[in-house]
C-alpha positions as a Markdown table, in Angstrom:
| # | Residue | x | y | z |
|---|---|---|---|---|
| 1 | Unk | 55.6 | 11.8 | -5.2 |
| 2 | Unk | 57.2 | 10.4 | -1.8 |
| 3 | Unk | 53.6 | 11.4 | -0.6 |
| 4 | Unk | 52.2 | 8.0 | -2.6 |
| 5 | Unk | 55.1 | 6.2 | -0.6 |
| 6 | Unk | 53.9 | 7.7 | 3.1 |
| 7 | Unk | 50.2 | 6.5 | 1.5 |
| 8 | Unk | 51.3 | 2.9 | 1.0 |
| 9 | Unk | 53.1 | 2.8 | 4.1 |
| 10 | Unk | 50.1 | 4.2 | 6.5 |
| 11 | Unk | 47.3 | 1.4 | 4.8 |
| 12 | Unk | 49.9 | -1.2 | 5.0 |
| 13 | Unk | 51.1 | -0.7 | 8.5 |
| 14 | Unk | 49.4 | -1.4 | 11.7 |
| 15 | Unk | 49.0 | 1.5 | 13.2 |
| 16 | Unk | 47.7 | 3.0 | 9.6 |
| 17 | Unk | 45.1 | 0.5 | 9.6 |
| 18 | Unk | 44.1 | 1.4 | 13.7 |
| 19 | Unk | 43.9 | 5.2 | 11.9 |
| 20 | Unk | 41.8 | 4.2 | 9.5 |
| 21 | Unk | 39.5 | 1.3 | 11.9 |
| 22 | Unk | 38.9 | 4.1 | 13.8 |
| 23 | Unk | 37.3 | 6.4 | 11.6 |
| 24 | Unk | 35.1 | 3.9 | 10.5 |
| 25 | Unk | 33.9 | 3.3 | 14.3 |
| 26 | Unk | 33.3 | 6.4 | 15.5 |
| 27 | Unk | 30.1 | 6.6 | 13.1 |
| 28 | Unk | 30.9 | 9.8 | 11.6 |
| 29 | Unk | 29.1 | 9.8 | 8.6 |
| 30 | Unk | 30.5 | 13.0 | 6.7 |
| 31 | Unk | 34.0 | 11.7 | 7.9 |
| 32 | Unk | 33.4 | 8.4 | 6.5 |
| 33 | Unk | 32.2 | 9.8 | 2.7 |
| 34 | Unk | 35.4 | 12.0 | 2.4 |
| 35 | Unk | 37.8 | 9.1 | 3.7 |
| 36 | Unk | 36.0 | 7.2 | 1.1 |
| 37 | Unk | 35.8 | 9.4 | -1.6 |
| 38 | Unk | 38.8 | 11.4 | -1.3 |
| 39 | Unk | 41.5 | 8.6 | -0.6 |
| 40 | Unk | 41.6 | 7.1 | -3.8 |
| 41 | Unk | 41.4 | 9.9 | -5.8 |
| 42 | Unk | 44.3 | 11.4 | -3.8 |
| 43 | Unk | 46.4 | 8.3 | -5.0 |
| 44 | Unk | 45.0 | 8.4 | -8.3 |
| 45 | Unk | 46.5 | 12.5 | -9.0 |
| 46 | Unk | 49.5 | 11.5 | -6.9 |
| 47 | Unk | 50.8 | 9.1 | -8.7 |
| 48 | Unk | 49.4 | 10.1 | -12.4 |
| 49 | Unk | 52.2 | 9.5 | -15.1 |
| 50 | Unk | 55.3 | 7.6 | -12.5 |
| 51 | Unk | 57.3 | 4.6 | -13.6 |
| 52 | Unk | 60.0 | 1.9 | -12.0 |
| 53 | Unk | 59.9 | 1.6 | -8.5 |
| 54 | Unk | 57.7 | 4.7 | -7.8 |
| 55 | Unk | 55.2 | 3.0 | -10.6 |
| 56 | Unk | 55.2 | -0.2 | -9.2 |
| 57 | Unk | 54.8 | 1.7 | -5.5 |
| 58 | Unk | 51.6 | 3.8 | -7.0 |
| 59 | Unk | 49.7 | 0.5 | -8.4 |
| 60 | Unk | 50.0 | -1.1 | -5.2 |
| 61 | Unk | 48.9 | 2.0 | -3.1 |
| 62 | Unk | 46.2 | 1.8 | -6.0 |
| 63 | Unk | 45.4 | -1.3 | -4.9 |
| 64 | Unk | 45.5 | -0.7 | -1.7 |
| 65 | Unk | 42.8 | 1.9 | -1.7 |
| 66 | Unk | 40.4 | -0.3 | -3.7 |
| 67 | Unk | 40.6 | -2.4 | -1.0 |
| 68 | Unk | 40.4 | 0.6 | 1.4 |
| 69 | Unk | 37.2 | 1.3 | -0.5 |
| 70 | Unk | 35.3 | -1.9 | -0.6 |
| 71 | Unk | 36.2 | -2.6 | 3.4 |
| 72 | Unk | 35.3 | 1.0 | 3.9 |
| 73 | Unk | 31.9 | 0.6 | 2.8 |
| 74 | Unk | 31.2 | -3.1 | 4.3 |
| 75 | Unk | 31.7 | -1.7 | 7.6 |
| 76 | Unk | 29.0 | 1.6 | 6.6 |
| 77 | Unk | 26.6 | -1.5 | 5.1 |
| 78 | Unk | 27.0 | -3.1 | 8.8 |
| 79 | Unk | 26.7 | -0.5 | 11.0 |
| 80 | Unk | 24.1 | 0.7 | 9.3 |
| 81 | Unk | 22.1 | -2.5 | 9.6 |
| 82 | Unk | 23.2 | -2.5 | 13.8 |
| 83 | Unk | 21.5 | 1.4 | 14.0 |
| 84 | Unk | 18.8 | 0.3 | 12.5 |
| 85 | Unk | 17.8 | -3.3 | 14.3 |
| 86 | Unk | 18.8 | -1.0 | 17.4 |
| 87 | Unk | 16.1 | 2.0 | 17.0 |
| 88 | Unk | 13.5 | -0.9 | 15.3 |
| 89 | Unk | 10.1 | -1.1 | 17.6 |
| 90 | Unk | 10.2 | -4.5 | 19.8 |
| 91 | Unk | 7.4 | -6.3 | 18.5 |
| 92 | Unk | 5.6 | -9.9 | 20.7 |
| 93 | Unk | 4.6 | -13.2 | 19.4 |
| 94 | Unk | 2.8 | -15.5 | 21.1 |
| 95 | Unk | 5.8 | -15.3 | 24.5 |
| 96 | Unk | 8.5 | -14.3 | 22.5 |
| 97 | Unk | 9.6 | -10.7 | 21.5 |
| 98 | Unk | 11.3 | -10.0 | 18.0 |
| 99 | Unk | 12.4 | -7.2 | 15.9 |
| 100 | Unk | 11.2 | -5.7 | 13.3 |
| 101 | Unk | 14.1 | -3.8 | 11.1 |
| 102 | Unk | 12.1 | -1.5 | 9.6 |
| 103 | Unk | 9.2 | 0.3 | 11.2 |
| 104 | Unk | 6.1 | 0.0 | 10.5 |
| 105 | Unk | 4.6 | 2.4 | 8.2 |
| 106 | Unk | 0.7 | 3.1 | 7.1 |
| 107 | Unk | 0.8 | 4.9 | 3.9 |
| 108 | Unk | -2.9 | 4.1 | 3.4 |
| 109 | Unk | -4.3 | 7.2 | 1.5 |
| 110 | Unk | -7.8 | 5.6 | 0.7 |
| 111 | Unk | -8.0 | 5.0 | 4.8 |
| 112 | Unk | -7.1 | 7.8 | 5.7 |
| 113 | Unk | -9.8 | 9.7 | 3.1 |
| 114 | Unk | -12.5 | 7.6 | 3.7 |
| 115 | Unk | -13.6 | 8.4 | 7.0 |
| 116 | Unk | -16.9 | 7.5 | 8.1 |
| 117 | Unk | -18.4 | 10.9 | 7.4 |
| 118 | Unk | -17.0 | 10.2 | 3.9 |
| 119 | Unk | -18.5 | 6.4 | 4.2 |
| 120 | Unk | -21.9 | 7.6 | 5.2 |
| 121 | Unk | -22.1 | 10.5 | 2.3 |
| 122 | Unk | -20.7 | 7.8 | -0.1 |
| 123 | Unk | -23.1 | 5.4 | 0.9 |
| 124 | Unk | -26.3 | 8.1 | 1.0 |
| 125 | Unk | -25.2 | 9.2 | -2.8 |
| 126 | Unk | -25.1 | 5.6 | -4.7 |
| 127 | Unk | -28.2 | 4.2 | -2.7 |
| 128 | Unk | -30.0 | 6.7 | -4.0 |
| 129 | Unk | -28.6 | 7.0 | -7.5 |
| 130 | Unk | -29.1 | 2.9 | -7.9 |
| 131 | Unk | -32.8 | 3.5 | -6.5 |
| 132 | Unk | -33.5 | 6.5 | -8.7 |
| 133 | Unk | -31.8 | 5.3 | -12.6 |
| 134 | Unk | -31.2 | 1.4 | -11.6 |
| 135 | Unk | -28.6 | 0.9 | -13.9 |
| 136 | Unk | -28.3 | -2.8 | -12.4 |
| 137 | Unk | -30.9 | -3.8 | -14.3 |
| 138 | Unk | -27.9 | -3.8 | -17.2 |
| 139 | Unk | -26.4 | -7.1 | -17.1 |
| 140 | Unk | -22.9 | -6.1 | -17.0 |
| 141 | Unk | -23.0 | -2.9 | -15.4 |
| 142 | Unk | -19.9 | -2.6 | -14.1 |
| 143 | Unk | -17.6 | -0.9 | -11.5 |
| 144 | Unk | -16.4 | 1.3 | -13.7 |
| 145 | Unk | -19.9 | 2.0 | -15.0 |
| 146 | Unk | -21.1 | 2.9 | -11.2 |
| 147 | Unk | -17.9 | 5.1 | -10.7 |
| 148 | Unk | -18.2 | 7.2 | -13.8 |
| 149 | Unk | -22.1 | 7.7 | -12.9 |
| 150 | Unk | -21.6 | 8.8 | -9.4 |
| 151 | Unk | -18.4 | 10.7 | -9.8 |
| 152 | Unk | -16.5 | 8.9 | -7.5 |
| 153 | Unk | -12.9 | 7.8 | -8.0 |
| 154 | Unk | -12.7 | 4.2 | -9.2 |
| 155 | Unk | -10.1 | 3.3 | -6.1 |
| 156 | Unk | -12.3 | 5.1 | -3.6 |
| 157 | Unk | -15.6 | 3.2 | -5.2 |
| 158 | Unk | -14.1 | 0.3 | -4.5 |
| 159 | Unk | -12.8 | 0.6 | -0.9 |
| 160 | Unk | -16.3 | 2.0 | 0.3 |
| 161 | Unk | -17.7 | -1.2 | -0.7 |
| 162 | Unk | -15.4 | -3.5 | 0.6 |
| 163 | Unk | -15.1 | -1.4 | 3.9 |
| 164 | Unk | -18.6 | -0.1 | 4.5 |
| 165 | Unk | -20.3 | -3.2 | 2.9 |
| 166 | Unk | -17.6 | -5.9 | 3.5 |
| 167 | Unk | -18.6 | -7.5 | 0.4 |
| 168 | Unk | -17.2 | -7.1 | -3.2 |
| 169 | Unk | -19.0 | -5.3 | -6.0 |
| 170 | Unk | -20.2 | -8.0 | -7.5 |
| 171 | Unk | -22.6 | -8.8 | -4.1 |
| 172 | Unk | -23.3 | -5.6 | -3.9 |
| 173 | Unk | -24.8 | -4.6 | -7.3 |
| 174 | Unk | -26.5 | -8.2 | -6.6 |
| 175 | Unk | -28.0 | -7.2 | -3.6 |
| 176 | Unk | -30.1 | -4.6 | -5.4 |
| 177 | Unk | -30.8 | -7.2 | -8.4 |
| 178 | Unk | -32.3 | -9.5 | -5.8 |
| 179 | Unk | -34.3 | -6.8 | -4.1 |
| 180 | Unk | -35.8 | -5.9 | -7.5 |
| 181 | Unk | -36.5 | -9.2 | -8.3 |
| 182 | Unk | -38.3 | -9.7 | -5.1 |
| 183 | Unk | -40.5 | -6.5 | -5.6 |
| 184 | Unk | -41.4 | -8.0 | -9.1 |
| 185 | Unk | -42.6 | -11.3 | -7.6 |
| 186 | Unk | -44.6 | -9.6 | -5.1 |
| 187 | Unk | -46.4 | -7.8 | -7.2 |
| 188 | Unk | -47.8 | -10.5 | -9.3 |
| 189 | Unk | -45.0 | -10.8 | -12.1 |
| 190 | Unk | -45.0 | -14.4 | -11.4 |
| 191 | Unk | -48.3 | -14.9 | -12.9 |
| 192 | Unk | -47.3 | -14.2 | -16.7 |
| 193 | Unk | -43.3 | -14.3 | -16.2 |
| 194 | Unk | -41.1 | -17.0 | -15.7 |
| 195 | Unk | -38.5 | -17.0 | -12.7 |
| 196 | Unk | -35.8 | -16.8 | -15.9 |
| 197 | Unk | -37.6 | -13.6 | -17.5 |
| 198 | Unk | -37.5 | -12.1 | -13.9 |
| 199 | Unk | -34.2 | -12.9 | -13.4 |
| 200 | Unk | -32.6 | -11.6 | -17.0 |
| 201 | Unk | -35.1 | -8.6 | -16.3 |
| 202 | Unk | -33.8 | -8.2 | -12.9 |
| 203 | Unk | -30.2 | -7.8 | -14.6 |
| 204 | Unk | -28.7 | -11.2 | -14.0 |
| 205 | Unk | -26.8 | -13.0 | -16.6 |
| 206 | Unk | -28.4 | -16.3 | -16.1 |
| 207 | Unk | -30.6 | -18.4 | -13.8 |
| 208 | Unk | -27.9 | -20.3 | -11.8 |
| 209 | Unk | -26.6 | -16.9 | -10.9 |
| 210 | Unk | -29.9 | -15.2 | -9.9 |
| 211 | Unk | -30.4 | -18.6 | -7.8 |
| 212 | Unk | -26.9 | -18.1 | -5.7 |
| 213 | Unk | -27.5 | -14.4 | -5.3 |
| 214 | Unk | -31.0 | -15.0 | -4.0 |
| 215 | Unk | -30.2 | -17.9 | -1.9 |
| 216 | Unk | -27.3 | -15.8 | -0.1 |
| 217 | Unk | -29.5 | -12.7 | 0.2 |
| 218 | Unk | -32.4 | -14.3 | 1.4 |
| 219 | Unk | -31.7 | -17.7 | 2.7 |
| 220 | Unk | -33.7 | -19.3 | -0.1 |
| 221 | Unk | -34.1 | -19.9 | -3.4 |
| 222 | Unk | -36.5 | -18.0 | -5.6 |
| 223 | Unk | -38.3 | -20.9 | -6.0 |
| 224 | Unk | -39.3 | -21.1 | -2.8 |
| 225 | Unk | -39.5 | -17.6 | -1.9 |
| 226 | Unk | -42.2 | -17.9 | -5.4 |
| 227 | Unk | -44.2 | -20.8 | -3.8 |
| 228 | Unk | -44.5 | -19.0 | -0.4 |
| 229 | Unk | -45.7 | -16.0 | -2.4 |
| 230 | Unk | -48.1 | -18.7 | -4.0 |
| 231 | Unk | -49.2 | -19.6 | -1.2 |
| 232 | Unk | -50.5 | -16.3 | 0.5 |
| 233 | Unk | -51.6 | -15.3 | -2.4 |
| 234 | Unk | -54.2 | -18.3 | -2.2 |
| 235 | Unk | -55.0 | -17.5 | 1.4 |
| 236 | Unk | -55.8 | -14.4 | 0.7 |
| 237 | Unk | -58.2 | -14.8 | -1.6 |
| 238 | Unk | -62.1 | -14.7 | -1.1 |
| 239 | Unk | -63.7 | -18.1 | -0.5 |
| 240 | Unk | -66.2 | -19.0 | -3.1 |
C-alpha cells in the first residue's frame, strides 16, 4: 500500500510532474497509451478496499490520475493537431499561402471509371439505342428508364451525361425530342398536324416545353423554324 503513497507523491511533486511532461513530449505514442492506460488502473488495484488516512491518501491519488488522464490526452489531442498542420501541403491564394490540415483526397470512383474510352463506348451504345427504339418519344421516359434499357449503372448514366454532354438529362433526352420533331416538320407533318400534336408526339409534356427545348437547341422557336419550312416549301414549287 505505501506504493499508492510514492504515487501521490510523484503526480503531486515537481519533479513527478517534469517525469510525467516529459513523456508526453517526446511523442512516443505506445509510451503515451500505457502511461495513460495503465496509471489509473494501477491506483485503482492498489488501493482497492483501504480506509483512514491510507483511504483518504488513495481517493486523492485517484483523483489525481483522473486529472493525470484528462491532461494526458489534451496534450495527444494537441500534438496531434501540430503533426498534422506540420506535414499538411502549403496551399496559395491570390499572394498569400495557407494550410490546408487535411490533405486533399480524390476518392472519385465514377472519374476514375469513366475514362474517355469508357465516355466514347457509353456515348456510341445510347446514341444508337435512342435512334434504334426511341423511347423519348414516351413523355416521361426517365433516367432510370434509359439506365435499365442500356444496362448501365444509374450513377455512371448519369455522370456520362453531365461529363461527356455537360448538360443534365433532362436536355439531353430533349435534344433528341427536338431532333424528331424537326424531322417530322420537314417531312410535311405540318400540313395536317398542329405544332401541339408534333410536340406531344415528339414526347414533350406540353407546348411551352417543346417551345424552350426548341428555342435552346436551335436558336428559334418552332414557329419559326415552321414558317421557314413554309416558305421553301412554296419556292420550291412549280410555277403555274
Amino acid at each position: 500500500m505505501n506504493f499508492a503513497y510514492d504515487l501521490t507523491a510523484t503526480i503531486t511533486h515537481a519533479d513527478g510532474l517534469s517525469f510525467i511532461a516529459g513523456y508526453l513530449l517526446m511523442g512516443n505514442w505506445l509510451e503515451w497509451a500505457v502511461l495513460i492506460v495503465a496509471y489509473p488502473v494501477s491506483i485503482w488495484m492498489l488501493t482497492a478496499g483501504s480506509s483512514g488516512e491510507l483511504g483518504v491518501a488513495n481517493r486523492m491519488a485517484m483523483l489525481l490520475s483522473c486529472i493525470y488522464v484528462l491532461v494526458a490526452l489534451f496534450a495527444l489531442l494537441r500534438s496531434r493537431k501540430k503533426i498534422i498542420a506540420a506535414n499538411a501541403p502549403m496551399k496559395i491564394a491570390g499572394n498569400a499561402f495557407y494550410t490546408v490540415t487535411e490533405p486533399e483526397k480524390k476518392n472519385d470512383k465514377i472519374g476514375r471509371f469513366l475514362s474517355e474510352e469508357k465516355l466514347t463506348q457509353f456515348n456510341s451504345v445510347i446514341n444508337e439505342f435512342l435512334q434504334r427504339k426511341k423511347p423519348f418519344l414516351q413523355q416521361k421516359y426517365s433516367l432510370g428508364e434509359l439506365a435499365h434499357d442500356v444496362h448501365i449503372p444509374l450513377n455512371y448514366l448519369s455522370a456520362f451525361i453531365n461529363r461527356y454532354h455537360k448538360m443534365h438529362y433532362t436536355d439531353f433526352i430533349n435534344r433528341y425530342r427536338v431532333s424528331e420533331s424537326k424531322e417530322m416538320i420537314l417531312g410535311g407533318e405540318w400540313k395536317y398536324k398542329t405544332l401541339e400534336a408534333i410536340a406531344f408526339e415528339s414526347g414533350f409534356n406540353n407546348r411551352n416545353t417543346f417551345t424552350a427545348a426548341f428555342r435552346k437547341e436551335t436558336g428559334q422557336s418552332p414557329s419559326e423554324f415552321l414558317k421557314e419550312v413554309k416558305k421553301r416549301h412554296k419556292e420550291s414549287m412549280p410555277s403555274p
